[in-house]
C-alpha positions as CSV (number, residue, x, y, z in Angstrom):
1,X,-3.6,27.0,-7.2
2,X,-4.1,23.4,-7.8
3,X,-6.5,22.0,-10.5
4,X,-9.4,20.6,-9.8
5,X,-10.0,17.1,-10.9
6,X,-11.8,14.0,-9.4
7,X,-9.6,11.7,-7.3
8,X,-9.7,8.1,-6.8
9,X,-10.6,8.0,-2.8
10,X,-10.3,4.0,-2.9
11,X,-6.5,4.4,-3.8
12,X,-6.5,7.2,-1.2
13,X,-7.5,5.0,1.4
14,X,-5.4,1.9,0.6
15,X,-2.4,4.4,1.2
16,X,-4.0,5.4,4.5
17,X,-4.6,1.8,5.3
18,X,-0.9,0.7,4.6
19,X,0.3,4.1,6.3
20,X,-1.7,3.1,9.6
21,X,0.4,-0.5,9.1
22,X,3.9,0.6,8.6
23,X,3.7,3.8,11.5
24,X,1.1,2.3,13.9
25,X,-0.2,6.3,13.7
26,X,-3.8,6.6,14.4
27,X,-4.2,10.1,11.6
28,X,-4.3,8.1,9.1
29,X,-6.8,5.5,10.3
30,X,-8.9,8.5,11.8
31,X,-8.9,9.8,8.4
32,X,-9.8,6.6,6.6
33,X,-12.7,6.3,8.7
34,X,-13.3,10.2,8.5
35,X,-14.2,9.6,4.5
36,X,-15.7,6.9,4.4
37,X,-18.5,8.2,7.1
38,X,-18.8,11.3,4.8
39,X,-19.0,9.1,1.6
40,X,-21.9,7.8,4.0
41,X,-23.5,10.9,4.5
42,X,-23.3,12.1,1.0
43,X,-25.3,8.8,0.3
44,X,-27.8,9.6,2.3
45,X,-28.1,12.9,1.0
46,X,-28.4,11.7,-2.7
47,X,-31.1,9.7,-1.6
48,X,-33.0,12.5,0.0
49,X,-31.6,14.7,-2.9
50,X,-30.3,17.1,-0.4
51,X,-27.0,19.0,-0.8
52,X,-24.4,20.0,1.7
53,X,-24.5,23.4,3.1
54,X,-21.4,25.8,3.3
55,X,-21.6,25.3,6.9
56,X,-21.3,21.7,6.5
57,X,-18.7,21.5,3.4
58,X,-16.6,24.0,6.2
59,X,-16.4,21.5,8.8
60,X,-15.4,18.5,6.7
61,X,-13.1,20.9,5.0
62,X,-11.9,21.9,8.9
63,X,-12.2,18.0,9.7
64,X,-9.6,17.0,6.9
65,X,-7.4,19.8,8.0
66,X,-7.3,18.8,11.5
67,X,-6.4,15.2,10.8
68,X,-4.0,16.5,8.6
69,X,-2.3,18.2,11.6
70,X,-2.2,15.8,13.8
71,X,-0.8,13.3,11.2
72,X,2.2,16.0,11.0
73,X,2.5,15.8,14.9
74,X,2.5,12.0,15.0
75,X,5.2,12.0,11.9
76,X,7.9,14.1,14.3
77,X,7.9,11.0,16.0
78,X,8.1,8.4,13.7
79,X,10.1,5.4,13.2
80,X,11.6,4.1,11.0
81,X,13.0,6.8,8.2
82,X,11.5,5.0,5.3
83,X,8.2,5.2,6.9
84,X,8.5,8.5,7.9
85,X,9.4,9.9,4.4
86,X,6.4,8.3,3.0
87,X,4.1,9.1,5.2
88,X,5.8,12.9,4.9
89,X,4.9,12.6,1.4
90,X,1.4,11.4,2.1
91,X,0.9,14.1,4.2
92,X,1.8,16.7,1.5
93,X,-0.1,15.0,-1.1
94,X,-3.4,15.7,1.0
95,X,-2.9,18.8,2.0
96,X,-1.7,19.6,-1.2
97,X,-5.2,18.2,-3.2
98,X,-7.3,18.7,-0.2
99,X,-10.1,20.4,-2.3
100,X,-9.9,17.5,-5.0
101,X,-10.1,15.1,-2.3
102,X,-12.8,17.1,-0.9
103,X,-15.0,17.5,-4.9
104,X,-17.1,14.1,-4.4
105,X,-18.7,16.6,-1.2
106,X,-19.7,19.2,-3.5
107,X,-20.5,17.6,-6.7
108,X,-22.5,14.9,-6.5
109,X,-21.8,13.9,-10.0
110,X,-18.6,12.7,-9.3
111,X,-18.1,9.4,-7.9
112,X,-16.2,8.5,-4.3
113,X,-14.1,5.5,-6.3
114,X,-13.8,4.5,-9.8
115,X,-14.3,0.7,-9.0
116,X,-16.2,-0.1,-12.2
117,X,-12.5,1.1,-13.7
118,X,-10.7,-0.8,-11.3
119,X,-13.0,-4.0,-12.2
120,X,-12.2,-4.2,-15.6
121,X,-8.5,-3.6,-15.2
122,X,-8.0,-6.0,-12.6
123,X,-9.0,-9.1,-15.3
124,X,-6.1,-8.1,-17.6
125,X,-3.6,-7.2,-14.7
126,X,-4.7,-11.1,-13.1
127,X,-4.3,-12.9,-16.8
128,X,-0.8,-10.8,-17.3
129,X,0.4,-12.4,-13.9
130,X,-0.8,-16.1,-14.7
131,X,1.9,-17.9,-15.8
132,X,2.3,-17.8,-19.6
133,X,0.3,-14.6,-19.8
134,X,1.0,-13.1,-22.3
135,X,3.2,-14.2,-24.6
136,X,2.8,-11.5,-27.5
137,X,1.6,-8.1,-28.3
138,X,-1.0,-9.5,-30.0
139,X,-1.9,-11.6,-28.5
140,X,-2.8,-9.2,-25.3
141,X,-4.5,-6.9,-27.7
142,X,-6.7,-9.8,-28.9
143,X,-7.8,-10.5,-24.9
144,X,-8.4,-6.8,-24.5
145,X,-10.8,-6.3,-27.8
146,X,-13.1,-9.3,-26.7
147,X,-13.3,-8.5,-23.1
148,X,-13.8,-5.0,-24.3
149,X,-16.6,-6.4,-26.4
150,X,-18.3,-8.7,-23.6
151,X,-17.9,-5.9,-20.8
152,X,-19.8,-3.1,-23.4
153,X,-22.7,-5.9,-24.0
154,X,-23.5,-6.9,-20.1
155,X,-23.5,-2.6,-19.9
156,X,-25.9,-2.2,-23.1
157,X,-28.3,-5.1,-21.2
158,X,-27.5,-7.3,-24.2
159,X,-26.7,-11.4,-23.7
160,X,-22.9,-11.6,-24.2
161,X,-22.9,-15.0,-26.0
162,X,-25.7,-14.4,-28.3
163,X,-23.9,-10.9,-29.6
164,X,-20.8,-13.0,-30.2
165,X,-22.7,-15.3,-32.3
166,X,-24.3,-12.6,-34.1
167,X,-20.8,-11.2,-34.8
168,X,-19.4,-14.3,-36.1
169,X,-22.4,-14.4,-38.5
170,X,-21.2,-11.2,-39.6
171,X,-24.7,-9.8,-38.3
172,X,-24.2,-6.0,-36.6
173,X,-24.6,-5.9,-33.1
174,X,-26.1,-2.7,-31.9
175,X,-26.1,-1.3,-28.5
C-alpha cells in the first residue's frame, strides 16, 4: 500500500517529455498528452462544479494502466542501456504511485502542478547560477527574507515598495 500524497504532474511530465527524447517511444508521449487532456477535463468540470463519476475515474484509471503497458512493450526493445534503465525506472515509478498520480481526478482540491512553488524557487536557483551568486551564507539568507517579504505582499494585494518603506520606518506592515 502506497501513501497517498499529491504529486507534482509538471515534473511528471518533463520526465515523460525527455523519456519520448532519449527512446523515441511513443507511451510516454501518449501519456503526456493523456494528462494533460484530463487535467483539461477536470477544468471543465470545476467550472461546471461537476465531479467525476466511478465509471469515469475507472477508465482514466484503465487509461493510465494501458499506457503503462505498452510503455513496458516498447522498453523490451529499447536502445541504448542507459535509456532503457531509466525509462524501466519511470515505468515503475508510475505504476508504483498510479493512484497519487491519479488524486488531482478525485480531489479537486489538489492542484495538477505546483507552479506558484516552482515560481518562486526558480528566482533563487537563477541568482545562485549568476556569476558571483552567492558569495556567503548570509548573504543568500538576506536575498531569501526580502524576496520572501515582496512575494507575501503582491499575495496579501499590498504595493511591495510602499510596505518596504513602511518597514524601514519601523511602521508594522499587516497582511
Amino acid at each position: 500500500q502506497t501513501r497517498m500524497h499529491q504529486t507534482n504532474l509538471v515534473q511528471l511530465l518533463r520526465h515523460l517529455v525527455k523519456n519520448t527524447e532519449d527512446t523515441g517511444h511513443l507511451w510516454s508521449d501518449e501519456m503526456r498528452q493523456f494528462l494533460c487532456q484530463a487535467n483539461q477535463e477536470r477544468k471543465y468540470r470545476i467550472e461546471n462544479k461537476n465531479i467525476f463519476t466511478d465509471q469515469e475515474l475507472a477508465f482514466y484509471a484503465d487509461e493510465f494502466d494501458r499506457l503503462i503497458t505498452s510503455g513496458s512493450v516498447e522498453n523490451e526493445s529499447c536502445k541504448p542501456k542507459w535509456a532503457k534503465k531509466k525509462e524501466r525506472s519511470l515505468l515503475r515509478r508510475l505504476a508504483k504511485y498510479k493512484l497519487n498520480h491519479l488524486l488531482f481526478l478525485h480531489d479537486f482540491t489538489i492542484s495538477f502542478d505546483n507552479n506558484l512553488s516552482e515560481r518562486d524557487l526558480r528566482k533563487c536557483k537563477t541568482r545562485q547560477k549568476m556569476a558571483g551568486g552567492f558569495r556567503v551564507k548570509e548573504g543568500a539568507e538576506m536575498y531569501c527574507n526580502i524576496l520572501s517579504f515582496i512575494e507575501t505582499c503582491k499575495r496579501c494585494s499590498r504595493s511591495a515598495f510602499s510596505s518596504i518603506l513602511s518597514v524601514l520606518r519601523g511602521e508594522p506592515v499587516l497582511c
